[in-house]
C-alpha positions as CSV (number, residue, x, y, z in Angstrom):
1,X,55.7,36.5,-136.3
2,X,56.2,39.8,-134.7
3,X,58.1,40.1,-131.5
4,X,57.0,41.4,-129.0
5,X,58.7,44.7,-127.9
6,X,58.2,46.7,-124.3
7,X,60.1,50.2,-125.4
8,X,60.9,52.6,-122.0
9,X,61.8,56.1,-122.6
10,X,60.6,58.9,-123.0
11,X,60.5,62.6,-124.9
12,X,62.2,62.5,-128.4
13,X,64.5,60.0,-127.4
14,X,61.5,57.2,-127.2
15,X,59.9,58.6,-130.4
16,X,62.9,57.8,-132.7
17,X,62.9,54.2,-131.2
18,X,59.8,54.1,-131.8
19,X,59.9,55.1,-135.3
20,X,62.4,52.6,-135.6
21,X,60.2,49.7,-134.6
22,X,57.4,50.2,-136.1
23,X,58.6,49.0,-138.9
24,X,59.1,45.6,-137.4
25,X,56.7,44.4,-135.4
26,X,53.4,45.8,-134.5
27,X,53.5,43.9,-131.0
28,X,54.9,47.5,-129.4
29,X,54.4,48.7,-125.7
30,X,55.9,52.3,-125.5
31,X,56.1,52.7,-121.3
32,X,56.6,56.8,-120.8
33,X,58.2,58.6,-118.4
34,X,55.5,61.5,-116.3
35,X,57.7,63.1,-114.7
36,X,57.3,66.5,-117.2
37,X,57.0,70.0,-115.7
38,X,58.0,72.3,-118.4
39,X,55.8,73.7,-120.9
40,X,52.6,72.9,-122.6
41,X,52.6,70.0,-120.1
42,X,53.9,71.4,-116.8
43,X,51.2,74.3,-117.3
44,X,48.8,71.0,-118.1
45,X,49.7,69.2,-114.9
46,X,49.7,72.0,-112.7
47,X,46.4,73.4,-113.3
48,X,44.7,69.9,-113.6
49,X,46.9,67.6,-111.5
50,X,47.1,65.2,-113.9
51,X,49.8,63.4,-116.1
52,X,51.9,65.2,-117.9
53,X,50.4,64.6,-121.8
54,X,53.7,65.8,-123.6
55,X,56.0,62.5,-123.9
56,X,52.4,60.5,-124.0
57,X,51.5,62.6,-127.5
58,X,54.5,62.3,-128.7
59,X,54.6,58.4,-128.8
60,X,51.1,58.5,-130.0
61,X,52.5,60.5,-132.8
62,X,55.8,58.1,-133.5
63,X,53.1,55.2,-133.5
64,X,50.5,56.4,-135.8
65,X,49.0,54.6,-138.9
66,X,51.2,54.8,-141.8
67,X,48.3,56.0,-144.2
68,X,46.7,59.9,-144.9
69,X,44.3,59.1,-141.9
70,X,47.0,58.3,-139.7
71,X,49.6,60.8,-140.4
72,X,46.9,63.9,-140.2
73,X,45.9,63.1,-137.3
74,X,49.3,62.5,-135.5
75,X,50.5,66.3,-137.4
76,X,47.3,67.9,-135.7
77,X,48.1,66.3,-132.0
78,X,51.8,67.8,-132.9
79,X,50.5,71.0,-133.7
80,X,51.2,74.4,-131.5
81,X,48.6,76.7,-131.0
82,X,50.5,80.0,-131.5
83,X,49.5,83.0,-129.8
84,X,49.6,86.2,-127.1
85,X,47.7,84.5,-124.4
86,X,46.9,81.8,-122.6
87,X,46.7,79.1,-125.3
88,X,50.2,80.0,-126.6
89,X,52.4,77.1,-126.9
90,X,50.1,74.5,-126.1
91,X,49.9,71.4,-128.4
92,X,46.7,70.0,-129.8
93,X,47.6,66.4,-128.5
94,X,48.2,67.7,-125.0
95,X,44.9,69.7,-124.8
96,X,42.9,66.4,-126.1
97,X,44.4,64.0,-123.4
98,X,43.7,66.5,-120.3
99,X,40.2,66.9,-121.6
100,X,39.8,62.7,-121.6
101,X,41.3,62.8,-118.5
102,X,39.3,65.3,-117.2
103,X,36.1,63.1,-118.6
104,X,37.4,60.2,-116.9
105,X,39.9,59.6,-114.7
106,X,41.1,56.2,-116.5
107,X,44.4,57.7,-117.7
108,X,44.9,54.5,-119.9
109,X,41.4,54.1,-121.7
110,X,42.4,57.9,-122.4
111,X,45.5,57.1,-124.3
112,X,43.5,54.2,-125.6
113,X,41.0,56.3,-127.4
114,X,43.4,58.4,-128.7
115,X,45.8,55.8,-130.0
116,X,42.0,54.6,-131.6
117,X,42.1,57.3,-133.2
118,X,45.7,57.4,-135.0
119,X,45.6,53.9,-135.3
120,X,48.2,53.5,-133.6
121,X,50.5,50.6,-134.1
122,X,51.2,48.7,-130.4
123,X,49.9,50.7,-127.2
124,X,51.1,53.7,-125.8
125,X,51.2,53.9,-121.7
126,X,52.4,56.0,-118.4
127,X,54.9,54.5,-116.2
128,X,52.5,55.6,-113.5
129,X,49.0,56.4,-112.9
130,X,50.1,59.3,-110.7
131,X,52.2,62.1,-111.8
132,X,55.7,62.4,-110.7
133,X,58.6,64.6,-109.6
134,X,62.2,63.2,-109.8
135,X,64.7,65.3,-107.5
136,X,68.3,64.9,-107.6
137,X,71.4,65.8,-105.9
138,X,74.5,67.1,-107.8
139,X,78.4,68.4,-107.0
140,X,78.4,71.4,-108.5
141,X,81.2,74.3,-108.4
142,X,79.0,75.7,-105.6
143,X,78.9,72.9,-103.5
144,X,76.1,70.3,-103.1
145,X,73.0,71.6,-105.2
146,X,69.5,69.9,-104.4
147,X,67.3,70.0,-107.3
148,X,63.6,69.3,-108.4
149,X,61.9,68.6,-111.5
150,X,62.3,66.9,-114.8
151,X,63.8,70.8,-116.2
152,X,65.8,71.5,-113.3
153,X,67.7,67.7,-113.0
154,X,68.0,67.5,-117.1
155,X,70.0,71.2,-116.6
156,X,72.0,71.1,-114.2
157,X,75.5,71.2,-114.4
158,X,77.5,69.0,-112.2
159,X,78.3,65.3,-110.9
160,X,74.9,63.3,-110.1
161,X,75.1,62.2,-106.7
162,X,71.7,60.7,-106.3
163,X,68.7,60.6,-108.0
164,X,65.5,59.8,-106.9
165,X,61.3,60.0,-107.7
166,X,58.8,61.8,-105.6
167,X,56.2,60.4,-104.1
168,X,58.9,57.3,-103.7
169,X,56.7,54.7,-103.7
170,X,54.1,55.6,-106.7
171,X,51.9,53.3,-108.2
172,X,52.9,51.5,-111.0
173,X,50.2,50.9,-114.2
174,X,49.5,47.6,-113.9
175,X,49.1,47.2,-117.8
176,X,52.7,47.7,-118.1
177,X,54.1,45.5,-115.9
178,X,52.1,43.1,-117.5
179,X,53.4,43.7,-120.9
180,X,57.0,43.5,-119.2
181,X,56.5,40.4,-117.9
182,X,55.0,39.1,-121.3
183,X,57.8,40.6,-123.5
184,X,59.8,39.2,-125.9
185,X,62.3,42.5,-126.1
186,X,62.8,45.4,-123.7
187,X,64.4,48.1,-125.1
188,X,66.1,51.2,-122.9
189,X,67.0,54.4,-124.3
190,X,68.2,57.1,-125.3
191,X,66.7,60.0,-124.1
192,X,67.3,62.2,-121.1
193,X,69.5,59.9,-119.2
194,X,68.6,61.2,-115.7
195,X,64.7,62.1,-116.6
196,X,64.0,60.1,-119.0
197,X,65.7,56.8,-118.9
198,X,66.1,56.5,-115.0
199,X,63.1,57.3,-114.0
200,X,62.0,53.4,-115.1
201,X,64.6,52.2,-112.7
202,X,63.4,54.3,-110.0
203,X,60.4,53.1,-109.9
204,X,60.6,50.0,-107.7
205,X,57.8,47.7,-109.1
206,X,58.8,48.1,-112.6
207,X,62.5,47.5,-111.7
208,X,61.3,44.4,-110.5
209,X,59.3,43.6,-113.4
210,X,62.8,44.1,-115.7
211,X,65.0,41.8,-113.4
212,X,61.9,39.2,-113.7
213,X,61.1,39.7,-117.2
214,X,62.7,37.0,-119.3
215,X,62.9,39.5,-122.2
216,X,66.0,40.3,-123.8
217,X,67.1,43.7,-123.3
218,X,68.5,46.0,-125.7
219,X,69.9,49.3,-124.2
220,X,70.6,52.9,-127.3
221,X,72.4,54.7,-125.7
222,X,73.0,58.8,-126.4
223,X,74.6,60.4,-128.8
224,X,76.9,63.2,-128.0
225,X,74.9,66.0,-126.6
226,X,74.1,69.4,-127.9
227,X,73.8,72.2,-125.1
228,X,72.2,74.3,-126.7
229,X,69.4,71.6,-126.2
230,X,69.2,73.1,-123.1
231,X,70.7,70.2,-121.4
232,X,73.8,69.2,-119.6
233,X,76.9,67.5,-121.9
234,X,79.6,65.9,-120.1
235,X,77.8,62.5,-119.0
236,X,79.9,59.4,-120.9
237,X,78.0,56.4,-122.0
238,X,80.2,54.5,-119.3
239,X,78.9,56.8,-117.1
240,X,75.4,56.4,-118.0
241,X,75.1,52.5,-117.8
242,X,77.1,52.5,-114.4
243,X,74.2,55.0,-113.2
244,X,72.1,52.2,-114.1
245,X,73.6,49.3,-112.8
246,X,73.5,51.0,-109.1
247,X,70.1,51.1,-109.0
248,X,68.9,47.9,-110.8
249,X,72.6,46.2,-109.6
250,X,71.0,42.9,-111.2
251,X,70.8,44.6,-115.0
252,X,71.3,41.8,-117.9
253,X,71.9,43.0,-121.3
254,X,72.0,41.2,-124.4
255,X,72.8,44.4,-126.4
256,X,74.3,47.7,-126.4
257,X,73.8,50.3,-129.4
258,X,76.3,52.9,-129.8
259,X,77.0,55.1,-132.1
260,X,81.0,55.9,-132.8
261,X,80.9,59.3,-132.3
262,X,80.9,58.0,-128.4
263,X,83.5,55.9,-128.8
264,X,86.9,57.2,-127.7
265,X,90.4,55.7,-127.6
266,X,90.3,55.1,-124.4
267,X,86.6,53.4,-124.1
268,X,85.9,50.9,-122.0
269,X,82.1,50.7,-123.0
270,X,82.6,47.5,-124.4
271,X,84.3,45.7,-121.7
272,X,81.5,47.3,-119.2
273,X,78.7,45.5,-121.9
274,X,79.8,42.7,-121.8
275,X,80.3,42.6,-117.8
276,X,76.6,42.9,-117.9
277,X,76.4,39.9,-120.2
278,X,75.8,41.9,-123.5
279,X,77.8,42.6,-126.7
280,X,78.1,46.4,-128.1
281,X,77.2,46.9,-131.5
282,X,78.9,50.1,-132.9
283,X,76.5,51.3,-135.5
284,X,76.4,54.7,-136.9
285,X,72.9,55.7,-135.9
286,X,73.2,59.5,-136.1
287,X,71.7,61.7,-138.5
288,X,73.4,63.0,-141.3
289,X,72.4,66.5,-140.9
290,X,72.0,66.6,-137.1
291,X,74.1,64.4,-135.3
292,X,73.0,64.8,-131.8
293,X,69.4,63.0,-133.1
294,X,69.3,59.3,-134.0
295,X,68.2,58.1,-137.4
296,X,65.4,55.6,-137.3
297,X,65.6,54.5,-140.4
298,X,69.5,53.5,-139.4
299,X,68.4,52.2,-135.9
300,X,65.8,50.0,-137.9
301,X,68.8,48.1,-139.8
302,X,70.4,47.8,-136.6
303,X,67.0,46.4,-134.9
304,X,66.4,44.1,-138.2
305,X,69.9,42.7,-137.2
306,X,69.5,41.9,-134.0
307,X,65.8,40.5,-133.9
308,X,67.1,38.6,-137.3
């Protein structure tokens, strides 16, 4: 019988567990993060005021049908539109959801038609119905820096002070803290840490619905980060579950992925698991020929042996 997994995430972190899973169970729930201001779907959201469609696509695409129908349709939502104007840089995916959206304003049967479409394995839905900002304050060598937007908070260089969504109280979607409360397995991560994974902390209703849930929780963390991502490396993974346990201070795990390129000599990731009632499994979970991306075919043994 298929267990049933809520995934939270969001960007390409959320699309290689996803590919992992898939594989697995078709009982998946990928929650996203809408919280995107960059690019095809900060251009998106601006002009419409609606959800960011980037992350959203992308999970559509991790969760396609594994047959020709499927896998066609999930390469034309990926594809770029590459040109001198306006429609440069937009993605197929994105263009299809703002039009739904623009249709009718039911964000969800949106991604519902579309995941119709793909034949999607599981369901595909936005933390929110409304979109987001998170904002963040940060030590910096020029003193205390205040900064907004997914971009900006993923870039900036310095120690996290605080970290926090705008509006601050935004609606949840009720369809996924209904899939939270009827999960079998949540799993968090990796991703973004501070606007991708955080974000479903944040969010009051749904940090609730975690602490309530009496899924078992499974958190990946990062893999060493590559700056010429464009983000900010520095964050340790003992770093990044503390940031999580002050704001859900009631966090149970059961698991902890990591791979051992995170794991120094002086670690004390494993002593930190298991003070949040979880074991760490050291896996290597890194591709061979990019090692700052996981592997999902290697994060699928590592699922198989847990859920086993």
């Amino acid at each position: 019988m298929s267990p049933r997994v809520v995934a939270l995430g969001g960007g390409h972190g959320l699309a290689a567990t996803l590919n992992s899973l898939r594989s697995l169970t078709s009982e998946i729930t990928a929650v996203v993060t809408v919280a995107d201001n960059g690019g095809s779907s900060g251009r998106l959201r601006q002009e419409f005021n609606q959800l960011p469609p980037g992350d959203l696509r992308m999970a559509l695409a991790a969760l396609c049908a594994d047959d020709e129908w499927g896998r066609s349709w999930a390469q034309v939502l990926q594809h770029r539109f590459t040109s001198s104007g306006e429609m440069n840089g937009h993605a197929v995916g994105n263009l299809l959801l703002s039009a739904l959206w623009d249709m009718d304003s039911n964000l969800v049967l949106g991604l519902d038609r579309v995941g119709e479409l793909l034949k999607v394995v599981g369901r595909v839905l936005p933390m929110a119905i409304e979109p987001l900002d998170i904002a963040g304050t940060f030590r910096t060598k020029y003193g205390i820096q205040e900064v907004r937007g997914q971009v900006q908070v993923a870039t900036t260089n310095g120690e996290l002070q605080s970290l926090r969504l705008i509006p601050e109280q935004p609606q949840a979607t009720p369809e996924v803290l209904a899939a939270i409360a009827d999960a079998e397995w949540i799993t968090i991560g990796p991703g973004s840490w501070f606007s991708s994974v955080m974000p479903h902390v944040l969010l009051n209703a749904q940090a609730g619905a975690i602490s309530d849930s009496p899924a078992k929780i499974i958190l990946i963390f990062n893999l060493p980060e590559n700056e010429r991502d464009g983000e900010f490396a520095g964050n340790s993974p003992e770093e990044h579950l503390q940031l999580l346990r002050n704001h859900l201070p009631n966090l149970h795990l059961d698991y902890a992925i990591a791979d051992p390129s995170v794991i120094t000599p002086t670690s004390t990731l494993a002593e930190l698991v298991k003070s949040c009632g979880g074991e760490l499994l050291v896996a290597d979970i890194a591709q061979r020929d990019n090692p700052h991306h996981h592997d999902p075919e290697k994060l699928t043994s590592v699922f198989a042996h847990i859920f086993g």
